[in-house]
Backbone and ligand atoms as CSV (ligand in chain L), in Angstrom:
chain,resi,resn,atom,element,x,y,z
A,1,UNK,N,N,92.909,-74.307,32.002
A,1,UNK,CA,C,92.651,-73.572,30.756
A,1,UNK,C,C,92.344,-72.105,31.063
A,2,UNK,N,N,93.149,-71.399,30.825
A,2,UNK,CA,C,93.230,-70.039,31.149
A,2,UNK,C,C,92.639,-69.207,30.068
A,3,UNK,N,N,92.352,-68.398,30.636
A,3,UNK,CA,C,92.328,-66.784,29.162
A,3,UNK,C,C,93.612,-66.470,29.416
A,4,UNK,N,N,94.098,-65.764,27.972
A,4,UNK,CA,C,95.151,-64.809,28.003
A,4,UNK,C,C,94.488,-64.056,26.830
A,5,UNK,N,N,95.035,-62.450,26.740
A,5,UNK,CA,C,95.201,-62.003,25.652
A,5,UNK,C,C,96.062,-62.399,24.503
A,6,UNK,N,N,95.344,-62.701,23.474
A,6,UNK,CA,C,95.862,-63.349,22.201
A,6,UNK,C,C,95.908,-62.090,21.056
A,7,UNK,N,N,96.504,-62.566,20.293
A,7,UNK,CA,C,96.809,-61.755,18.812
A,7,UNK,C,C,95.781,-62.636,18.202
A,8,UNK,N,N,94.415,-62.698,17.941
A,8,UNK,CA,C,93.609,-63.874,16.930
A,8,UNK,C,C,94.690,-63.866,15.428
A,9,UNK,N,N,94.669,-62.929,14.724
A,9,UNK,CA,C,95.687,-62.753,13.700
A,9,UNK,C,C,96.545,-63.603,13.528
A,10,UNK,N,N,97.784,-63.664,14.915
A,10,UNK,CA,C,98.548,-64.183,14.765
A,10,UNK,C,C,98.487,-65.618,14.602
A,11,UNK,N,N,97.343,-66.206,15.567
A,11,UNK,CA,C,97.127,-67.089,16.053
A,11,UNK,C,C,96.456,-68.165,14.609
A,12,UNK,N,N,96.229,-67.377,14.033
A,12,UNK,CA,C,95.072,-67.438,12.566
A,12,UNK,C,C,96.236,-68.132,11.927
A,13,UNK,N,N,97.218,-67.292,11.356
A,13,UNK,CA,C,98.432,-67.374,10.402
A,13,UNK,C,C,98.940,-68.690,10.670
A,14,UNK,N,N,98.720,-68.840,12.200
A,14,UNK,CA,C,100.169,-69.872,12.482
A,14,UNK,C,C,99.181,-71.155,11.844
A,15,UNK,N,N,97.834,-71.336,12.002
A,15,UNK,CA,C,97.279,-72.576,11.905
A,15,UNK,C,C,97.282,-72.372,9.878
A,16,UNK,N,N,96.926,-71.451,9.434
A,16,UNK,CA,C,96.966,-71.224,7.985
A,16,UNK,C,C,98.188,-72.204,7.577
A,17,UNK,N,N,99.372,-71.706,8.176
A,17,UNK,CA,C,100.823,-72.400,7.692
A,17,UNK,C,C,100.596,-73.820,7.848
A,18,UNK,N,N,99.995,-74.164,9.410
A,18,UNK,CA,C,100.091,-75.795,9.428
A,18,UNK,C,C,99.451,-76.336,8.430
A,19,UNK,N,N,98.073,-75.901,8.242
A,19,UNK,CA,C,97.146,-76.423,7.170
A,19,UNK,C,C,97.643,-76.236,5.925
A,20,UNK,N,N,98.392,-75.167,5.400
A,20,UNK,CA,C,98.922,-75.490,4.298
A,20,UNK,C,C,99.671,-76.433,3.930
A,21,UNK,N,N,100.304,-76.883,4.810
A,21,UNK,CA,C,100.920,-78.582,5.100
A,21,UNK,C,C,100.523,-79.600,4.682
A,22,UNK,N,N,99.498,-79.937,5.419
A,22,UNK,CA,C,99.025,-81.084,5.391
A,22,UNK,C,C,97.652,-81.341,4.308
A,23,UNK,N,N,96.841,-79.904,4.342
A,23,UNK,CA,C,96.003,-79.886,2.519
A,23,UNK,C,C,96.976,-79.461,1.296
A,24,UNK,N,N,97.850,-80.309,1.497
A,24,UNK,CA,C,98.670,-79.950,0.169
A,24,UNK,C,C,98.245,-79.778,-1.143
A,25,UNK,N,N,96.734,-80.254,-1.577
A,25,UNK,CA,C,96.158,-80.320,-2.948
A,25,UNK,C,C,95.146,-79.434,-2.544
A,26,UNK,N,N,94.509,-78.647,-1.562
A,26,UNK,CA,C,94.039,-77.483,-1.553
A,26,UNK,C,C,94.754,-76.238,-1.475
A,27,UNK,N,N,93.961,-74.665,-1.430
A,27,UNK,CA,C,94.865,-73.845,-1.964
A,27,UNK,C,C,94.091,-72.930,-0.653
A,28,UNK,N,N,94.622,-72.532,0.084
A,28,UNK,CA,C,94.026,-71.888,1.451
A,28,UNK,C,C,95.011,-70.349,0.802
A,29,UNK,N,N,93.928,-69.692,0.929
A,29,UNK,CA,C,93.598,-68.266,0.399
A,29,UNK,C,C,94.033,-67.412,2.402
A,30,UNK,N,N,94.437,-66.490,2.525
A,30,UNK,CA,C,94.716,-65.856,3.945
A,30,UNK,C,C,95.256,-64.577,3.766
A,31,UNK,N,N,94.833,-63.230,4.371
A,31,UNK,CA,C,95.449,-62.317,3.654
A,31,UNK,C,C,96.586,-61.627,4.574
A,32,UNK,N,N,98.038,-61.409,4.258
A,32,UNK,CA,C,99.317,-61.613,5.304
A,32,UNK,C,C,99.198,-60.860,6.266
A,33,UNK,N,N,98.498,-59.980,5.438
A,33,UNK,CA,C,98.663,-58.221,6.030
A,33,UNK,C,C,97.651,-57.600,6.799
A,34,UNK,N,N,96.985,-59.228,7.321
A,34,UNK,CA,C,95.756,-58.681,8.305
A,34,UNK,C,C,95.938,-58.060,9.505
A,35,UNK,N,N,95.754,-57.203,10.031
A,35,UNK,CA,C,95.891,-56.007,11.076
A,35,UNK,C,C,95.750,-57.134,12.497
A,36,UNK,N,N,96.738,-56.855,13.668
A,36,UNK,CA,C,96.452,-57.637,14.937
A,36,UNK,C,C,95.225,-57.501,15.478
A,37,UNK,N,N,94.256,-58.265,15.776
A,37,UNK,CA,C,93.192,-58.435,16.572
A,37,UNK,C,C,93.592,-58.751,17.768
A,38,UNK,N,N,92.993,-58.656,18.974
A,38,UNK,CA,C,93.137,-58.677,20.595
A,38,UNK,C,C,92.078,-59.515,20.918
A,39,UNK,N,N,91.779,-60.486,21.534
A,39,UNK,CA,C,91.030,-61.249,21.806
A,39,UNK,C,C,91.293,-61.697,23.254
A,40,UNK,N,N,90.391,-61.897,24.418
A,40,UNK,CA,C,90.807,-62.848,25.758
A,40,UNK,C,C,89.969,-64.128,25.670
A,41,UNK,N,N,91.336,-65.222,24.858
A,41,UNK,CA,C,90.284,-66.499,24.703
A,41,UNK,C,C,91.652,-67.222,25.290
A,42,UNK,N,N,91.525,-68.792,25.515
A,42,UNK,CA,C,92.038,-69.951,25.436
A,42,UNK,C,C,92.778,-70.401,24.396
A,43,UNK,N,N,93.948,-69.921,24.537
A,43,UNK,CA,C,95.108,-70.397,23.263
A,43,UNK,C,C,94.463,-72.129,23.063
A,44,UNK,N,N,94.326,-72.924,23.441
A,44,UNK,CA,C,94.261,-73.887,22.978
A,44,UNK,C,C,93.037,-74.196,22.427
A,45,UNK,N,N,92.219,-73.732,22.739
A,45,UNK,CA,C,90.631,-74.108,22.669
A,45,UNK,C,C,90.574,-72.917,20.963
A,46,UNK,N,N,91.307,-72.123,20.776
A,46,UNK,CA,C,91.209,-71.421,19.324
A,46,UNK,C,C,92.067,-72.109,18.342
A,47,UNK,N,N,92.957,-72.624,18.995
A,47,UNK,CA,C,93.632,-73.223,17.880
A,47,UNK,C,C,93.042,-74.738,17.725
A,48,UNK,N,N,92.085,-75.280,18.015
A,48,UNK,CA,C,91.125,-76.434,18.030
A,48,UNK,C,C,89.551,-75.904,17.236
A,49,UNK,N,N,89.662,-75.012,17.628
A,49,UNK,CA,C,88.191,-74.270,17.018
A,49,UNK,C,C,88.516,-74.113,15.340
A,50,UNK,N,N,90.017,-73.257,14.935
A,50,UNK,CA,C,90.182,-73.261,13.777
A,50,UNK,C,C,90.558,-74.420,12.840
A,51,UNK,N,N,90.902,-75.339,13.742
A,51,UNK,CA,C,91.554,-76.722,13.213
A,51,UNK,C,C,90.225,-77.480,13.097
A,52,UNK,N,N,89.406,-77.403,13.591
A,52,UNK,CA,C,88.011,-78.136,13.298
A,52,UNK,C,C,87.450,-77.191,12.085
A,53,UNK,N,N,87.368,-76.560,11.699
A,53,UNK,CA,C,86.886,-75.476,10.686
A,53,UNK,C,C,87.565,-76.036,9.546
A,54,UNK,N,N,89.030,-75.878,9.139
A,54,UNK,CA,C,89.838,-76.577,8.238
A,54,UNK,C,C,89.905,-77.859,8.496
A,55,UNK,N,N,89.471,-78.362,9.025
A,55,UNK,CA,C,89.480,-79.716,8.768
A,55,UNK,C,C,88.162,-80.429,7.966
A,56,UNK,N,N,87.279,-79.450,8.389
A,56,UNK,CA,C,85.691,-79.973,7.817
A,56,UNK,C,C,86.339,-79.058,5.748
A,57,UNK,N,N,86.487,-78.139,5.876
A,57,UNK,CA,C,86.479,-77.617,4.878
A,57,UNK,C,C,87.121,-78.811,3.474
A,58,UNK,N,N,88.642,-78.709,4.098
A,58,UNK,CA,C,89.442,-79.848,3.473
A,58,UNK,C,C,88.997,-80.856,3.299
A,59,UNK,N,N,88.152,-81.797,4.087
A,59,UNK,CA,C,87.118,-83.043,3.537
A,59,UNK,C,C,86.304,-83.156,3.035
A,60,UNK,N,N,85.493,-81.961,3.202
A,60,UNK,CA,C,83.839,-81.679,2.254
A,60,UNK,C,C,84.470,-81.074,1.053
A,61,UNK,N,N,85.601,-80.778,0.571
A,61,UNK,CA,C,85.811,-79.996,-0.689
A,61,UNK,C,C,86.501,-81.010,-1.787
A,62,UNK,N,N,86.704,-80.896,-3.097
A,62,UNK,CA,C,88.093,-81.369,-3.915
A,62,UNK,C,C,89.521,-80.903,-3.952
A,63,UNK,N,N,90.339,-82.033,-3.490
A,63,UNK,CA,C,91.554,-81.621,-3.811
A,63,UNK,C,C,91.796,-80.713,-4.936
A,64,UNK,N,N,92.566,-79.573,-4.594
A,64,UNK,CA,C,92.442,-78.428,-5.909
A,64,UNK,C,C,92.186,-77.454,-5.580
A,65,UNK,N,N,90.660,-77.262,-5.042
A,65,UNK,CA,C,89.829,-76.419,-4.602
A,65,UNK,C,C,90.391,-75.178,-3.709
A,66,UNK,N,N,89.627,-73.789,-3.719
A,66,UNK,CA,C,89.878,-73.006,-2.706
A,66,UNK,C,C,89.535,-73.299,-1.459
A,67,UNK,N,N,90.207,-72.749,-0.204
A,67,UNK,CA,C,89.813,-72.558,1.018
A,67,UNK,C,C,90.007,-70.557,1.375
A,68,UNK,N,N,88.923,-69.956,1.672
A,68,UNK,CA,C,89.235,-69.040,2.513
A,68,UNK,C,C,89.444,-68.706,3.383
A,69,UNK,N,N,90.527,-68.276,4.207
A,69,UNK,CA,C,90.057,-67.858,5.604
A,69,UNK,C,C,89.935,-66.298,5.634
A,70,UNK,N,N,89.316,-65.595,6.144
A,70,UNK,CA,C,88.752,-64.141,7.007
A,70,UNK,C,C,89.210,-64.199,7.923
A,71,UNK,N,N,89.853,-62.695,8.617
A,71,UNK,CA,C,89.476,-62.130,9.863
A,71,UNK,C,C,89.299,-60.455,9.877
A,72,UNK,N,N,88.215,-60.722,9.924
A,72,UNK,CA,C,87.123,-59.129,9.597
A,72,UNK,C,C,86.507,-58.623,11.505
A,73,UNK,N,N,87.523,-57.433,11.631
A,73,UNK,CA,C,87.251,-56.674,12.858
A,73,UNK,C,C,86.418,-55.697,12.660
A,74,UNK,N,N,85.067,-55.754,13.503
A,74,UNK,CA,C,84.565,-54.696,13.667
A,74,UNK,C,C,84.401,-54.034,14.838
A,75,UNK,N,N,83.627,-52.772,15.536
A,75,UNK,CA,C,83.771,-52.135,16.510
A,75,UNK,C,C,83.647,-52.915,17.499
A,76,UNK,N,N,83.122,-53.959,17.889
A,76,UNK,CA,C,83.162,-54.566,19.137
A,76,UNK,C,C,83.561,-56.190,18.989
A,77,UNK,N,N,82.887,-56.395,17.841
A,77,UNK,CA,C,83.589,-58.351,17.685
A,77,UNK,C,C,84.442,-58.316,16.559
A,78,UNK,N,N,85.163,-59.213,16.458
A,78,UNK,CA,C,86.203,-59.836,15.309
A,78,UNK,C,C,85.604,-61.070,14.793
A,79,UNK,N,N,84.896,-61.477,13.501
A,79,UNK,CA,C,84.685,-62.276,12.596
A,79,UNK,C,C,85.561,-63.086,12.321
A,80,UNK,N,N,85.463,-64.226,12.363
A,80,UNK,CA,C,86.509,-65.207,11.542
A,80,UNK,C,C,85.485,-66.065,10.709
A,81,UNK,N,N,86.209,-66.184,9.402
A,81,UNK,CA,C,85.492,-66.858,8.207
A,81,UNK,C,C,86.127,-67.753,7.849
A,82,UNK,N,N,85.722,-68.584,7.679
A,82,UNK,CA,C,86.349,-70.264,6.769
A,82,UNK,C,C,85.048,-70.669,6.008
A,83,UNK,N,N,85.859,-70.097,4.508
A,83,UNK,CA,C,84.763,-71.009,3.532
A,83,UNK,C,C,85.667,-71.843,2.739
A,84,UNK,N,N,84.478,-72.547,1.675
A,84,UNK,CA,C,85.277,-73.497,0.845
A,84,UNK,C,C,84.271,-73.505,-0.540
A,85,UNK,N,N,84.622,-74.026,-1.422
A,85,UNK,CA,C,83.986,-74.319,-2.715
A,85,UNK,C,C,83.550,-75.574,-2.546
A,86,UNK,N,N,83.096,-76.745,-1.698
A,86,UNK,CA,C,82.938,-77.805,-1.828
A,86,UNK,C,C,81.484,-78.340,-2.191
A,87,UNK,N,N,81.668,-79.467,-1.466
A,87,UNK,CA,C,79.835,-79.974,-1.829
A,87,UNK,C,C,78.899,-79.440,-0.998
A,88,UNK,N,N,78.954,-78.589,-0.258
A,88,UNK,CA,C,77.682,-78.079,0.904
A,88,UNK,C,C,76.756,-79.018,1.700
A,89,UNK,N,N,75.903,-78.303,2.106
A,89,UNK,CA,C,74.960,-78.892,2.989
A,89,UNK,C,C,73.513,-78.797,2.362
A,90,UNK,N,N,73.054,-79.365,2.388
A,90,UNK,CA,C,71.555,-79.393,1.775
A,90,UNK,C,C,70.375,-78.994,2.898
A,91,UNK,N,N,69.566,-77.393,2.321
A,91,UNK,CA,C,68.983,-76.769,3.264
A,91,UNK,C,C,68.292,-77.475,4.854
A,92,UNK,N,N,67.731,-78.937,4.375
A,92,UNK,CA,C,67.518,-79.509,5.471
A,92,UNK,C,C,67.843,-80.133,6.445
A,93,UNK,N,N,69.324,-80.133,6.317
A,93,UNK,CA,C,70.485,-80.777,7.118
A,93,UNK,C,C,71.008,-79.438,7.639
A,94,UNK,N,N,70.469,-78.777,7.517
A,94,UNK,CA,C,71.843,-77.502,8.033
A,94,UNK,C,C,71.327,-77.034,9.420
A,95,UNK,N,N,70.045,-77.356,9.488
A,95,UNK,CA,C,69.424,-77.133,11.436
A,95,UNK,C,C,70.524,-77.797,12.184
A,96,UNK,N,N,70.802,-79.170,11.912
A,96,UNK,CA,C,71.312,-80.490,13.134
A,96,UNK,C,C,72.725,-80.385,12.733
A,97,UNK,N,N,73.519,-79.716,11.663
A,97,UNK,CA,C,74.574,-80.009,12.040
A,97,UNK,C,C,75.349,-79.879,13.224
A,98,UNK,N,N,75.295,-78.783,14.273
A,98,UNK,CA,C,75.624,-78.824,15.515
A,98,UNK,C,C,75.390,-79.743,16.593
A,99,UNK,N,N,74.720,-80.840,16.326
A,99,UNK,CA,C,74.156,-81.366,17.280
A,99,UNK,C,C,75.173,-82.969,17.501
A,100,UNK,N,N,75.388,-83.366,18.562
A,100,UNK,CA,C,76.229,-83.836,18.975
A,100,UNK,C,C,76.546,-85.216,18.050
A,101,UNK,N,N,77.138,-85.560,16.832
A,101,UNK,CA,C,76.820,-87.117,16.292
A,101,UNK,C,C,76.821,-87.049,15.057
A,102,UNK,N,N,76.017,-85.279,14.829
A,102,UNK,CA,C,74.936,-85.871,13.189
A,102,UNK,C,C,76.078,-85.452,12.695
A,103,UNK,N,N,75.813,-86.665,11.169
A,103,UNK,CA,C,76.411,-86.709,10.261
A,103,UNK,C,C,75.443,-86.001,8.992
A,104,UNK,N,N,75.945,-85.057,8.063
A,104,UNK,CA,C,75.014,-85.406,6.794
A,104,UNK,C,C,74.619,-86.670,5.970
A,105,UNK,N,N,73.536,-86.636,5.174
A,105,UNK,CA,C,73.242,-88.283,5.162
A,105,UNK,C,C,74.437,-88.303,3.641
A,106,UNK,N,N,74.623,-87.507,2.894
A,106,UNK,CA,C,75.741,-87.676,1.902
A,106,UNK,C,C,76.898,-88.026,2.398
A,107,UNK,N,N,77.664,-87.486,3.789
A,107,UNK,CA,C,78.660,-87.309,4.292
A,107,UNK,C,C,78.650,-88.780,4.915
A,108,UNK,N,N,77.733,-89.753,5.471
A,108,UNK,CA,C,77.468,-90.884,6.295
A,108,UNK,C,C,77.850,-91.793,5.150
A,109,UNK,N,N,77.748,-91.202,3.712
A,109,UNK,CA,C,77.866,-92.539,2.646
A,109,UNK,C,C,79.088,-92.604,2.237
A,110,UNK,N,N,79.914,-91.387,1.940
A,110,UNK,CA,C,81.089,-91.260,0.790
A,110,UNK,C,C,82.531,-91.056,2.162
A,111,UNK,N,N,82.082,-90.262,3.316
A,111,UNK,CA,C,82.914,-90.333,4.249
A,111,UNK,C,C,82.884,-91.172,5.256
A,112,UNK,N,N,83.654,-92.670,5.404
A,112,UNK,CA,C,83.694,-93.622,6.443
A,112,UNK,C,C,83.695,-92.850,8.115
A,113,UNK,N,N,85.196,-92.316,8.076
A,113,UNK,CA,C,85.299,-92.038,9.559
A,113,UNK,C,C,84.885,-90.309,9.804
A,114,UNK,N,N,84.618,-90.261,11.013
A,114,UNK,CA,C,84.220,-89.120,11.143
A,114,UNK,C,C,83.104,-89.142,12.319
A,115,UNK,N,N,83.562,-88.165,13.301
A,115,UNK,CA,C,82.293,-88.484,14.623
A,115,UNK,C,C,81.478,-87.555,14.977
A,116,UNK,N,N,81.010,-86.721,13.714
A,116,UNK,CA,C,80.091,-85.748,14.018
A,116,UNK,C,C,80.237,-85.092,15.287
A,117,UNK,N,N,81.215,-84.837,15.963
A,117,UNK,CA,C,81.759,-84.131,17.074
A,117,UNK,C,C,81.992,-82.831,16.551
A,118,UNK,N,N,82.775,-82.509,15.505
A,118,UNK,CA,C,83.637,-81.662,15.647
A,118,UNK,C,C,82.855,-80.039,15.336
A,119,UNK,N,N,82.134,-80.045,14.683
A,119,UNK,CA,C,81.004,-78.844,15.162
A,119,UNK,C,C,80.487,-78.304,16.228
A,120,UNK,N,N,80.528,-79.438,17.070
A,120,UNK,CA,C,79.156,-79.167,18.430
A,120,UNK,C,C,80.867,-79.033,19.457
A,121,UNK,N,N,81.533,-79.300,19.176
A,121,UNK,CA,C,83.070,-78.575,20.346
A,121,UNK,C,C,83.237,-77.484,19.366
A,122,UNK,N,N,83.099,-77.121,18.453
A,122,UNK,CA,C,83.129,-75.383,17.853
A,122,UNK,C,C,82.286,-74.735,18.700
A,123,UNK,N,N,80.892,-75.351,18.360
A,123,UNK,CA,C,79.880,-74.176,18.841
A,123,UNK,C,C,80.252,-73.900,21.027
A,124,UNK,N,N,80.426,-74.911,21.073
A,124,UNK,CA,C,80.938,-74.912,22.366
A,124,UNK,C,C,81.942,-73.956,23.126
A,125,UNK,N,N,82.932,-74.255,22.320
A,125,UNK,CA,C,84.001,-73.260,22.247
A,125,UNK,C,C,83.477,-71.522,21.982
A,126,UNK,N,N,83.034,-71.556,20.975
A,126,UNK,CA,C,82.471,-69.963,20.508
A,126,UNK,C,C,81.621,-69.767,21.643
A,127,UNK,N,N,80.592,-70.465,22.409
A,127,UNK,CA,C,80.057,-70.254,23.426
A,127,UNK,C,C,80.188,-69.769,24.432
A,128,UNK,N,N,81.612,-70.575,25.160
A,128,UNK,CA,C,82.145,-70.143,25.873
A,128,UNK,C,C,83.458,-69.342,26.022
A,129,UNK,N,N,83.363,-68.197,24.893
A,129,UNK,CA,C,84.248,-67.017,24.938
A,129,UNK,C,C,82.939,-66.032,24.456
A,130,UNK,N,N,81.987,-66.054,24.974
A,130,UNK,CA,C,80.267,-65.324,24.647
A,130,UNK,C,C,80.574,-64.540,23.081
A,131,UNK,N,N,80.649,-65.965,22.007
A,131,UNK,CA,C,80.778,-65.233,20.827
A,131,UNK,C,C,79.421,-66.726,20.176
A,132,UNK,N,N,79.725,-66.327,18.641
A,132,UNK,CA,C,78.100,-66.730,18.079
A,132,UNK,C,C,79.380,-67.674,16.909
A,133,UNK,N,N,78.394,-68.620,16.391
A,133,UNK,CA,C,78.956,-69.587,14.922
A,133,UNK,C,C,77.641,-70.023,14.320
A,134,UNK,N,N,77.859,-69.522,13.032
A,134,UNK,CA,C,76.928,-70.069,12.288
A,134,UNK,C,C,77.391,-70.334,10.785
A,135,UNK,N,N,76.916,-71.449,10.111
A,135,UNK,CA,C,77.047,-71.819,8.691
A,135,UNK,C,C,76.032,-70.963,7.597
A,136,UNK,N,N,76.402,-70.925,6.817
A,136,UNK,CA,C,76.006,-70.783,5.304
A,136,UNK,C,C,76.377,-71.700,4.780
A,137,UNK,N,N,75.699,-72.298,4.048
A,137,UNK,CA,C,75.881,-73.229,3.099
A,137,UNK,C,C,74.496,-73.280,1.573
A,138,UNK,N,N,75.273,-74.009,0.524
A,138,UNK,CA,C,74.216,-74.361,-0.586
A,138,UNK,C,C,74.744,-75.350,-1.454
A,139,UNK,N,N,74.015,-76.246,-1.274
A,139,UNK,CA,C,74.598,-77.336,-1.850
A,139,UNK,C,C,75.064,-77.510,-2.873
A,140,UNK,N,N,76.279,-78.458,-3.305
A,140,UNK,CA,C,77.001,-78.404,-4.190
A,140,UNK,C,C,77.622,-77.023,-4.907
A,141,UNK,N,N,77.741,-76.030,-3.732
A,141,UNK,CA,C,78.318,-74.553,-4.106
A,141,UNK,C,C,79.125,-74.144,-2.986
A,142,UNK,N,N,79.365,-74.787,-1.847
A,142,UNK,CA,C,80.043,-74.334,-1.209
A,142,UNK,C,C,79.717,-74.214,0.674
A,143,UNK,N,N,80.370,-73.691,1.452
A,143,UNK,CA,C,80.085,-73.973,2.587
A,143,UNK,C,C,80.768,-72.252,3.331
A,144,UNK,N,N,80.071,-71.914,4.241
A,144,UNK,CA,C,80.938,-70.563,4.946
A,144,UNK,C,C,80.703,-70.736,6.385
A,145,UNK,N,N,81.412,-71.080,7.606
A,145,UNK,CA,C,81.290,-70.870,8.562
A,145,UNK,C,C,81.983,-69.687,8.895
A,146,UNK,N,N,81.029,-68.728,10.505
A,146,UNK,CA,C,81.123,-67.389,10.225
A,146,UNK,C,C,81.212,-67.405,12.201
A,147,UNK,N,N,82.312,-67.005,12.506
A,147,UNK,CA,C,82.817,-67.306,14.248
A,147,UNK,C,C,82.692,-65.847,14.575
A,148,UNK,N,N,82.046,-65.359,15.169
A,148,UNK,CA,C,82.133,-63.848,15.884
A,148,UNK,C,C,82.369,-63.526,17.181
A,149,UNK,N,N,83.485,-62.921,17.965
A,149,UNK,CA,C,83.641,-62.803,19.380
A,149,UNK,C,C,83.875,-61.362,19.493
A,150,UNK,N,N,83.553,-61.141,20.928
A,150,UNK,CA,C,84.165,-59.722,21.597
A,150,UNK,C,C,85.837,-59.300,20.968
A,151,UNK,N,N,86.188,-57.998,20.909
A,151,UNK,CA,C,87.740,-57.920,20.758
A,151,UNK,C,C,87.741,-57.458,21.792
A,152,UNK,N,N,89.078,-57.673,22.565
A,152,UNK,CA,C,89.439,-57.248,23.871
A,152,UNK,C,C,89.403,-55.334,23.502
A,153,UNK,N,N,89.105,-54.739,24.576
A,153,UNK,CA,C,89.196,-53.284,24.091
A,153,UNK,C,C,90.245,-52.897,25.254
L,1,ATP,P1,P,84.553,-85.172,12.967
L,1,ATP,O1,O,84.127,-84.144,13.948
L,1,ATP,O2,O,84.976,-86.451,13.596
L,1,ATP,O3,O,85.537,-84.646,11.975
L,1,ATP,P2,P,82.358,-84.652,11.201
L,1,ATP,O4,O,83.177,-83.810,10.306
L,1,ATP,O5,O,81.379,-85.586,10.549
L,1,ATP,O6,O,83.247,-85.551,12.147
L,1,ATP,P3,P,81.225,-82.196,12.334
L,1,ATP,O7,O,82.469,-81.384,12.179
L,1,ATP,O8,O,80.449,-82.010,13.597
L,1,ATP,O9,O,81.546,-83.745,12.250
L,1,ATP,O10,O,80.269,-81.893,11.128
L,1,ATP,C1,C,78.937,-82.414,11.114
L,1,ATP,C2,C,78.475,-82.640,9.680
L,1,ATP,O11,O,78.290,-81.367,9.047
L,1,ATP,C3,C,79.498,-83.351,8.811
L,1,ATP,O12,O,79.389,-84.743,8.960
L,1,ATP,C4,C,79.099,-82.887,7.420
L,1,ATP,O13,O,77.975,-83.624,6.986
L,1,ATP,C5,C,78.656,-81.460,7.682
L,1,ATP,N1,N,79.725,-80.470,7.425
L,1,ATP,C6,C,80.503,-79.845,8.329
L,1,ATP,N2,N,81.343,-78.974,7.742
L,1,ATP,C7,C,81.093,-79.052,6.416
L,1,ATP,C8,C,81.625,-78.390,5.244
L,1,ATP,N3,N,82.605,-77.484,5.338
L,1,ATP,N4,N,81.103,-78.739,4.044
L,1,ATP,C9,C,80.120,-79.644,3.939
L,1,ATP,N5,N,79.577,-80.303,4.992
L,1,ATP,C10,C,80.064,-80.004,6.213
């Protein structure tokens, strides 16, 4: 698993298209004309990072619903945003979601499968390209995870 210099942008778009695929009854929002970002990450390990992001979004939300994605460059890191309109997280669940397993206790009732993995290999991932992930959330209003890394300069 190598670094290379990546286009994040590009890299963004291509997973936007897949996901528009397969959330066919969601409506993933992406804006075309986002400017190339430079990044030295793991082609595979970003396109797993964003696919865990849309994937949580698309299950915690209603078919119908918006998805956003962001990619907001600033002077030294590049932001990536994935929100959704869905059911959120309830303030006291939102410490442990990273933690290797946990499920929300709403999410443990109405969603069968699911291995509370797929957060704690995000934060992992963002970790190890020395960038930061953190949620916003409010229940029953929505959800924003917020990925920040170095841009290659
Ligand atoms: P898997 O990784 O197998 O898909 P998972 O989705 O349960 O399982 P995580 O991605 O680690 O695992 O998420 C942990 C918990 O955080 C979820 O079970 C859910 O309760 C909550 N969660 C994560 N993303 C969202 C979101 N976008 N909206 C609402 N709840 C979320």
């Amino acid at each position: 698993t190598e670094r290379e210099l990546l286009d994040l942008t590009a890299l963004v778009a291509e997973r936007v298209k897949r996901w528009r695929r397969s959330l066919r009854n969601h409506h993933i929002g992406w804006d075309e004309t986002t400017p190339p970002v430079w990044v030295r990450a793991v082609r595979a390990e970003w396109e797993e990072l964003i696919d865990i992001l849309l994937d949580n979004a698309g299950k915690y939300s209603e078919p119908g619903s918006e998805i956003t994605v962001r990619l907001e460059a600033g002077e030294r890191n590049v932001r990536l945003i994935v929100r959704d309109t869905g059911e959120g997280i309830p303030k006291e669940e939102l410490p442990r979601v990273f933690e290797r397993f946990y499920r929300a206790k709403r999410t443990r009732s109405r969603h069968r499968n699911g291995s509370g993995l797929g957060l704690s290999i995000a934060r992992q991932i963002v970790e190890a390209h020395e960038g930061t992930i953190r949620i916003d959330s409010q229940e029953g209003e929505g959800t924003e995870v917020s990925v920040s890394i170095p841009i290659s300069q």
